[in-house]
Structures are given as structure tokens and as C-alpha cells.
C-alpha positions in Angstrom: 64.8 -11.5 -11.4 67.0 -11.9 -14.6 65.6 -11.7 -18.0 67.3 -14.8 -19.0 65.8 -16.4 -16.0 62.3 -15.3 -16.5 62.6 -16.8 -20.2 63.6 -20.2 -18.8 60.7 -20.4 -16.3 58.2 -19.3 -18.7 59.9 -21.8 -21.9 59.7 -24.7 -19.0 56.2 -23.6 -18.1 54.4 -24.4 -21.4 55.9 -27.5 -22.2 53.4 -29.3 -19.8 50.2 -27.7 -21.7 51.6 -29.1 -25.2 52.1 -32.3 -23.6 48.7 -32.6 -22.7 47.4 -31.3 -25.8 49.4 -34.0 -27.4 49.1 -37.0 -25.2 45.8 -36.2 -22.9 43.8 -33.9 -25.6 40.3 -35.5 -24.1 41.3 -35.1 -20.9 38.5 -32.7 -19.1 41.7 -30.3 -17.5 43.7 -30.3 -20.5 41.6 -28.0 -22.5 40.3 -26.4 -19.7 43.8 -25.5 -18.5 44.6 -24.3 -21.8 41.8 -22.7 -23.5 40.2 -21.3 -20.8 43.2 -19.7 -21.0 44.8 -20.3 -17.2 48.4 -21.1 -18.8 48.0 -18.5 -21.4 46.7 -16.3 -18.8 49.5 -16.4 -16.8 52.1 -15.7 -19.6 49.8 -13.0 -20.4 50.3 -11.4 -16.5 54.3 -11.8 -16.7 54.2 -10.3 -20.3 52.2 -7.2 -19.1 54.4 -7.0 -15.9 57.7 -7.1 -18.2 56.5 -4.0 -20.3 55.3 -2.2 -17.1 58.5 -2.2 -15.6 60.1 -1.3 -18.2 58.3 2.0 -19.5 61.1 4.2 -17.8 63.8 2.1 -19.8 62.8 2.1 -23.0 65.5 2.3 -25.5 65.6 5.2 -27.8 64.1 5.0 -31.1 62.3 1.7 -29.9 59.0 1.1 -31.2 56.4 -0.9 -32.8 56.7 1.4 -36.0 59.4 0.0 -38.3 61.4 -3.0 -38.1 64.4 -1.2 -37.0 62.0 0.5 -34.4 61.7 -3.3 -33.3 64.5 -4.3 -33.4 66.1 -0.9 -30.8 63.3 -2.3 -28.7 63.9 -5.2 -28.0 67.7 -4.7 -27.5 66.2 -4.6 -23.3 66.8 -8.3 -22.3 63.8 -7.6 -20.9 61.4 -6.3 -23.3 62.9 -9.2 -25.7 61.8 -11.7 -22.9 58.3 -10.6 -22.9 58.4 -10.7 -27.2 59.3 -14.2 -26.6 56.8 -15.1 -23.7 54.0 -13.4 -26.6 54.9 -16.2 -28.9 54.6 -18.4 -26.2 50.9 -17.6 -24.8 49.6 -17.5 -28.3 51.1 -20.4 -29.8 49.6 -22.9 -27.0 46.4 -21.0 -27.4 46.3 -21.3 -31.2 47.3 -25.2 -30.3 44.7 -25.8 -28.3 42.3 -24.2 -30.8 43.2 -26.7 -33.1 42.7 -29.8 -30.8 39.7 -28.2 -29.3 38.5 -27.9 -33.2 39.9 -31.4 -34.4 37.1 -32.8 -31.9 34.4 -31.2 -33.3 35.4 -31.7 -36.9 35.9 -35.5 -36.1 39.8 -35.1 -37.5 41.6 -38.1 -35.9 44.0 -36.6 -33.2 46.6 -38.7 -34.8 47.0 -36.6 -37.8 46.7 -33.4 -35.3 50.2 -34.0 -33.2 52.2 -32.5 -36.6 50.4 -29.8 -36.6 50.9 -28.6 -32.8 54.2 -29.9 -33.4 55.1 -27.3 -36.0 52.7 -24.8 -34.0 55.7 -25.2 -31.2 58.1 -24.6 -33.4 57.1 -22.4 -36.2 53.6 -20.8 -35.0 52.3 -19.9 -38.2 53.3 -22.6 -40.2 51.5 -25.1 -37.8 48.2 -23.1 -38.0 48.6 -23.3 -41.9 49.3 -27.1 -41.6 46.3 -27.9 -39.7 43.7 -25.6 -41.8 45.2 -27.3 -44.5 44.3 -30.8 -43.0 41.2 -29.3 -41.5 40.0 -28.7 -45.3 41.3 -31.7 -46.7 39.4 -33.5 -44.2 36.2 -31.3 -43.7 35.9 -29.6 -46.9 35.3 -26.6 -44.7 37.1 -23.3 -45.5 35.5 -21.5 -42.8 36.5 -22.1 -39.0 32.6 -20.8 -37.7 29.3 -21.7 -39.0 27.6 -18.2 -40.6 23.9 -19.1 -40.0 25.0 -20.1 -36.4 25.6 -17.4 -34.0 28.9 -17.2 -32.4 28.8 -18.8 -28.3 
């Protein structure tokens, strides 16, 4: 299977999981399909499967040191699939973190979409956006409750 092709299966594949997390976030599978981690599971399973059959072909000078380390590796179509499929799996996860933790915090779901919008897009920047909004409406700098232990 072609890189390119594995890229467009696994870009088509998440788009169902945000569009839950945006338009079903209560919904009892949405969450469940997404934090549980069954769609970011399975991204995980290609990703792993990319790099293993690819430890024979790995350019010279490719690495994880240095950005131009980086940058040798991922000139393997598919080594660059599996550094996009990464951003992928994480990005939904870190999106359904925040939905998960808008319900608990009581942060209208309404003011949440933004957020996973930009978490899509930009990763980072929508994590930023919704701790920002978190602590505008919470108050709460911390994402866990220190006297409580951890579940």
C-alpha cells in the first residue's frame, strides 16, 4: 500500500471522531470511541507498523537528534506518513480530553467547538485555547485535583 494512500485513509478516518466530539460530545460511544482510545488506538497500530517496516530503509543521517536529523528522516514517504498519522492520534486524543474535561468543569460545549477546531488544525494552539477558557471559566490552573488521587 502506498504512502500517500495510507495518509488518505488514516486523514478520512479521524474526521468521524471530531464530528462526534463536536456534534454528539454526550453521546455514551463518542467518548468511549475516542478516549478509550479505540480510534487513537488504531492510528497508534498503523503508526508502529509504518516504522517497523521501515527499519531496513532508513535514510542516512535520519534521526530524532537534530532537526536536519528530522528532516533526512522523514524524506521516506513512509516514515513522513506515520509523523503525520502521530499528529493525528494525539490531536483527537488531546480533543477529546478537552470535551471529556469541559463536562466536568461545567464549561458550556458551545464555547468548546473553537477549541477542537483549532486542536484539528493547529494541535497546540487549540490545547492553549481551551486551558485558556478552562481558567477563565474555572479559575483552575491545574487540570487534576492534588488532595485527590489520580483514577
Amino acid at each position: 500500500m502506498s504512502a500517500d494512500l495510507i495518509f488518505s485513509i488514516c486523514s478520512s478516518a479521524i474526521l468521524p471522531g471530531w464530528l462526534l466530539l463536536v456534534f454528539l460530545p454526550r453521546w455514551k460511544w463518542t467518548l468511549g470511541l475516542i478516549s478509550a482510545g479505540l480510534i487513537p488506538f488504531a492510528l497508534a497500530l498503523v503508526y508502529a507498523g509504518l516504522f517497523a517496516s521501515q527499519i531496513g530503509s532508513m535514510p542516512e543521517g535520519g534521526g530524532f537528534g537534530s532537526l536536519t536529523a528530522v528532516s533526512i528522516l522523514f524524506t521516506n514517504p513512509y516514515l513522513l506518513a506515520g509523523g503525520w498519522i502521530h499528529y493525528l492520534a494525539f490531536d483527537l486524543f488531546i480533543g477529546s480530553w478537552e470535551v471529556q474535561d469541559s463536562q466536568k468543569q461545567g464549561i458550556p460545549h458551545w464555547m468548546v467547538i473553537p477549541c477542537l477546531a483549532l486542536t484539528l488544525m493547529l494541535g497546540p494552539l487549540g490545547l492553549a485555547a481551551y486551558l485558556l477558557l478552562r481558567f477563565i471559566r474555572t479559575h483552575k490552573l491545574r487540570i487534576y485535583e492534588v488532595n485527590k488521587p489520580l483514577q
